[in-house]
GUDO-570490 format. One record per residue (C-alpha): residue in three letters; z, y, x; residue number from 1. Coordinates in nm, 2 decimals, padded with zeros to 4 digits. Layout:
+------+--------+--------+--------+-----+
! type !      w !      v !      u ! seq !
+------+--------+--------+--------+-----+
!  ala !      Z !      Y !      X ! NUM !
...
+------+--------+--------+--------+-----+
***
This chain:
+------+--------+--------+--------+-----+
! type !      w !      v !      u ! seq !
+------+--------+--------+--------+-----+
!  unk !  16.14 !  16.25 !  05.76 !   1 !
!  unk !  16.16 !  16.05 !  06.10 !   2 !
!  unk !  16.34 !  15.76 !  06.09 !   3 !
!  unk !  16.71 !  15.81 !  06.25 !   4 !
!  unk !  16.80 !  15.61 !  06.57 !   5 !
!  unk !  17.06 !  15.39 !  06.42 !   6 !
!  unk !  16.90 !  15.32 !  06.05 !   7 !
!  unk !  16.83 !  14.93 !  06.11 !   8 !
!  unk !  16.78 !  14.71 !  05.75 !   9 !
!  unk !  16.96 !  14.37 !  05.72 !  10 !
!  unk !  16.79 !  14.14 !  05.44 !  11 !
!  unk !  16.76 !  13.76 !  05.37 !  12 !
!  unk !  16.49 !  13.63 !  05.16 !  13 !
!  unk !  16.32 !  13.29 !  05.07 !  14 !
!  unk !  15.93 !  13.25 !  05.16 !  15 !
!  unk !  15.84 !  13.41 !  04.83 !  16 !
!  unk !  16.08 !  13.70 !  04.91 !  17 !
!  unk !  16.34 !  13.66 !  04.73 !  18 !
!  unk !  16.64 !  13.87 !  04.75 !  19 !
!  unk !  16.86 !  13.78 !  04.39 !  20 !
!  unk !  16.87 !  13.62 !  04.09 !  21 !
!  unk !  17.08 !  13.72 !  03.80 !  22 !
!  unk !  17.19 !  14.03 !  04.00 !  23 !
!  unk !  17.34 !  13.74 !  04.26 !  24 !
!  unk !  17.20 !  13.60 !  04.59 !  25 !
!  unk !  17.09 !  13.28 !  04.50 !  26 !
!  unk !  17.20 !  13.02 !  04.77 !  27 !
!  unk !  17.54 !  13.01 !  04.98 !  28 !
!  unk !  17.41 !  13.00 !  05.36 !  29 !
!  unk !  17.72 !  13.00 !  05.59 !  30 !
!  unk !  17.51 !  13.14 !  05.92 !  31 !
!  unk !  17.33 !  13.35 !  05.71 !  32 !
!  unk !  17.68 !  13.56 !  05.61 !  33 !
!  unk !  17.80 !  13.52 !  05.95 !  34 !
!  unk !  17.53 !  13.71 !  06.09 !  35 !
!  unk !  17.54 !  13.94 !  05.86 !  36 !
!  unk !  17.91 !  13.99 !  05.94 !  37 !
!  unk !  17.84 !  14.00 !  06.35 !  38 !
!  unk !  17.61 !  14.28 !  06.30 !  39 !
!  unk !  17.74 !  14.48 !  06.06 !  40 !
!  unk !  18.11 !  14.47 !  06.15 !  41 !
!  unk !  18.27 !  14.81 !  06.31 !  42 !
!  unk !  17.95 !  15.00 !  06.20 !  43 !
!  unk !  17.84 !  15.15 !  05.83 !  44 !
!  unk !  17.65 !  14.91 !  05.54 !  45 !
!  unk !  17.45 !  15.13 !  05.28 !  46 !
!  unk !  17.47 !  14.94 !  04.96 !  47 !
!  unk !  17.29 !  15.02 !  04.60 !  48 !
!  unk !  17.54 !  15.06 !  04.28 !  49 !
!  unk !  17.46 !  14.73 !  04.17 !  50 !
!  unk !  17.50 !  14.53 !  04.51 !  51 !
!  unk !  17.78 !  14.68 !  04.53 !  52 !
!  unk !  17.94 !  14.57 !  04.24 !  53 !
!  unk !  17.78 !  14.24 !  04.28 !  54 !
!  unk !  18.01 !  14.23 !  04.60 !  55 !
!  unk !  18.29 !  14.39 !  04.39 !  56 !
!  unk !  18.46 !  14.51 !  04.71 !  57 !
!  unk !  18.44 !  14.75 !  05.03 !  58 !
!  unk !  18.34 !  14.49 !  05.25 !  59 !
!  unk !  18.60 !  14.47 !  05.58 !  60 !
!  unk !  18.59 !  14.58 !  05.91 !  61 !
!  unk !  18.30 !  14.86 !  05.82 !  62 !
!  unk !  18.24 !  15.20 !  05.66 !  63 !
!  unk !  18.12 !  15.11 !  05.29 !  64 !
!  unk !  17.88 !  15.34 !  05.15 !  65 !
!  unk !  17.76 !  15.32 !  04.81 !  66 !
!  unk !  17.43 !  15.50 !  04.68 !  67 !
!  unk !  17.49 !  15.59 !  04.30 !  68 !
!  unk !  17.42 !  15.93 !  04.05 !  69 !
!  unk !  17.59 !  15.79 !  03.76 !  70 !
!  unk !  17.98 !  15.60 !  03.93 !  71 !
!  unk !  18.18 !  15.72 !  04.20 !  72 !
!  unk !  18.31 !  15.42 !  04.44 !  73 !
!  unk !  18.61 !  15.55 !  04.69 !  74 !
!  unk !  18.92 !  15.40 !  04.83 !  75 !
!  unk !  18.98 !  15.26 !  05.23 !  76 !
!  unk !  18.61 !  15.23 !  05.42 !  77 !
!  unk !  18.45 !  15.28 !  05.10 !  78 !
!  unk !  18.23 !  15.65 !  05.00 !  79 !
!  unk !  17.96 !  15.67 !  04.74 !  80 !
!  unk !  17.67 !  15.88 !  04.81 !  81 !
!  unk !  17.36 !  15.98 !  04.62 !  82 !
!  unk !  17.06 !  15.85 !  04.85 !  83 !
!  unk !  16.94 !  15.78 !  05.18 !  84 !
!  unk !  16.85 !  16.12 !  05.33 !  85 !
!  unk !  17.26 !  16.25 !  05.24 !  86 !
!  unk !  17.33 !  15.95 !  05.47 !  87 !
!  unk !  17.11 !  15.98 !  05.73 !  88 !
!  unk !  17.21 !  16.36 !  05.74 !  89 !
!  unk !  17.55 !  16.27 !  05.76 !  90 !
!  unk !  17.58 !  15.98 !  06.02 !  91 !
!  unk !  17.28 !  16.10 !  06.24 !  92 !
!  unk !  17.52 !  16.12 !  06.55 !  93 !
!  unk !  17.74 !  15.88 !  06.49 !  94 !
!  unk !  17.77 !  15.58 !  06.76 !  95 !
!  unk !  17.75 !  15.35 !  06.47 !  96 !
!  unk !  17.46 !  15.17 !  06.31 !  97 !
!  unk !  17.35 !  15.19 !  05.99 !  98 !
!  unk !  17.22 !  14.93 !  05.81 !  99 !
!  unk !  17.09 !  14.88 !  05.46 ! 100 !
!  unk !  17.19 !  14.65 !  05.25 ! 101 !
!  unk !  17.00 !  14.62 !  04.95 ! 102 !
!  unk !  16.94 !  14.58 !  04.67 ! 103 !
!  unk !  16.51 !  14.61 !  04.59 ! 104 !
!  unk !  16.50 !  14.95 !  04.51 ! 105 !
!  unk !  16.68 !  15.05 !  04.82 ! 106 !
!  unk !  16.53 !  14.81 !  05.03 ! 107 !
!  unk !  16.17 !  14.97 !  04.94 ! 108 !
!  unk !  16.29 !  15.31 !  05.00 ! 109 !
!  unk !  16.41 !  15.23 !  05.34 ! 110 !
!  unk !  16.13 !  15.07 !  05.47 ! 111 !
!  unk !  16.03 !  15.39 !  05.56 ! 112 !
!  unk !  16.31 !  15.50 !  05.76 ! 113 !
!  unk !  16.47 !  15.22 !  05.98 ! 114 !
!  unk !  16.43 !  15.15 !  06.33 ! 115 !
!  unk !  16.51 !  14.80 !  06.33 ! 116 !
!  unk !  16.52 !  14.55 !  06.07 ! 117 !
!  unk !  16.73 !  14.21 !  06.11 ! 118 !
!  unk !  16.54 !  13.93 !  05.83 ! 119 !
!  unk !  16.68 !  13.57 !  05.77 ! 120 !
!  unk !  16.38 !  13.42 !  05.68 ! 121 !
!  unk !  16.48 !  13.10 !  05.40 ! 122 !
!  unk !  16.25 !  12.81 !  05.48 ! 123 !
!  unk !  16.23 !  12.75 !  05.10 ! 124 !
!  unk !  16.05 !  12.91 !  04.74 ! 125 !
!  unk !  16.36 !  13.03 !  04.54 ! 126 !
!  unk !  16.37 !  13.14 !  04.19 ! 127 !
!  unk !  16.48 !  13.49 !  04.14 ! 128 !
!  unk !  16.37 !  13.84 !  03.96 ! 129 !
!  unk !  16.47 !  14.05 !  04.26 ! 130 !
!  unk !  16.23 !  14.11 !  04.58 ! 131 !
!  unk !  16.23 !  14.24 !  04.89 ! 132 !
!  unk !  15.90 !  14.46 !  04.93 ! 133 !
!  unk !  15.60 !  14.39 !  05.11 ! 134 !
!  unk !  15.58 !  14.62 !  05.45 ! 135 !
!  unk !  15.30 !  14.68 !  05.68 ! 136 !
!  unk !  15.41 !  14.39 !  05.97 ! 137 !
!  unk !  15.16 !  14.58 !  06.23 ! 138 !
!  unk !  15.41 !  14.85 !  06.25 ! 139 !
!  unk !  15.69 !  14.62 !  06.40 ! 140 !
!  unk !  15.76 !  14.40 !  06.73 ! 141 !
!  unk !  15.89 !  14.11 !  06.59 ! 142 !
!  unk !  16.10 !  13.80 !  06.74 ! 143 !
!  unk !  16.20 !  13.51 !  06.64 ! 144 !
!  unk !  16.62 !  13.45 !  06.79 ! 145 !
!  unk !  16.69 !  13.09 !  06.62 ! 146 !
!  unk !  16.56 !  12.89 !  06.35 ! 147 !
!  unk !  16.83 !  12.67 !  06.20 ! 148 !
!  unk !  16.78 !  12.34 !  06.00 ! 149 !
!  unk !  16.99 !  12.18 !  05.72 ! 150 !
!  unk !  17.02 !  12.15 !  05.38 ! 151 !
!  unk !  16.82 !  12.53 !  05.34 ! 152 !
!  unk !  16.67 !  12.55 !  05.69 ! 153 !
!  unk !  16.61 !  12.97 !  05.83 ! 154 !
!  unk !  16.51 !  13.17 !  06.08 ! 155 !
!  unk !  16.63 !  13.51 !  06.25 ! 156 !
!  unk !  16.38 !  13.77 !  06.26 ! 157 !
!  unk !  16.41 !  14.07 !  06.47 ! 158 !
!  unk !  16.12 !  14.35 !  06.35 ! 159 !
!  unk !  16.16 !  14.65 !  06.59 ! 160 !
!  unk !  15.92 !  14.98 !  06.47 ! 161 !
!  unk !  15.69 !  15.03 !  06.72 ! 162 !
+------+--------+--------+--------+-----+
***
């Protein structure tokens, strides 16, 4: 399947890629949520059962949409699904973007798929047991948009598929 024009991925991990720990993201980045919250406000987040209920609530201002065979999620913003291609069917002309949200398994899967992928690269090795997957970098553009020091210094990544 070609990748639909508004699948983008939005992910933070530490150097060692690091998504989670515990089934919970492992450090408290204030820029880190508010980009998160610029990008994916007013469009659709694609989120796996378990992020989900990490969360454990439709996250505001977007349409929710939770990938799951075995619970059904509904209520204001919020639809469960049961993977990506139902989505991508479903939302292939809409004006919104879609971005996926994790977790791992969801992440990998979409690798294939999405035009765009927003990464906030921690400048740190975290401890964790969840990972986002190793991708072939040649396929991308990438850009750098800030880097941001502190207490857990990052940087924005932009990878665009060629």
């Amino acid at each position: 399947m070609k990748y639909p024009d508004n699948a983008d991925l939005i992910v933070a991990y530490s150097k060692n890629r690091v998504i989670g720990r515990d089934g919970l993201i492992p450090w408290n980045i204030e820029g880190e949520k508010k980009r998160f919250k610029e990008l994916t406000t007013g469009n659709i987040v694609v989120m796996g059962r378990r992020t989900y209920e990490e969360i454990g609530r439709p996250l505001p201002n977007r349409l929710n949409i939770v990938l799951s065979n075995t619970k059904n999620f509904s209520g204001g913003n919020l639809i469960t699904m049961k993977n990506l291609n139902e989505v991508f069917e479903r939302f292939k002309d809409d004006s919104r973007r879609i971005y996926i949200a994790g977790g791992e398994r969801l992440y990998r899967e979409a690798l294939n798929f999405v035009k765009n992928m927003y990464i906030t690269l921690i400048d740190a090795y975290i401890e964790g047991d969840a990972y986002f997957p190793e991708f072939d970098q040649e396929l991308f553009d990438v850009s750098c948009e800030k880097s941001v020091d502190g207490d857990i210094p990052y940087r924005y990544m932009t990878y665009t598929r060629i």
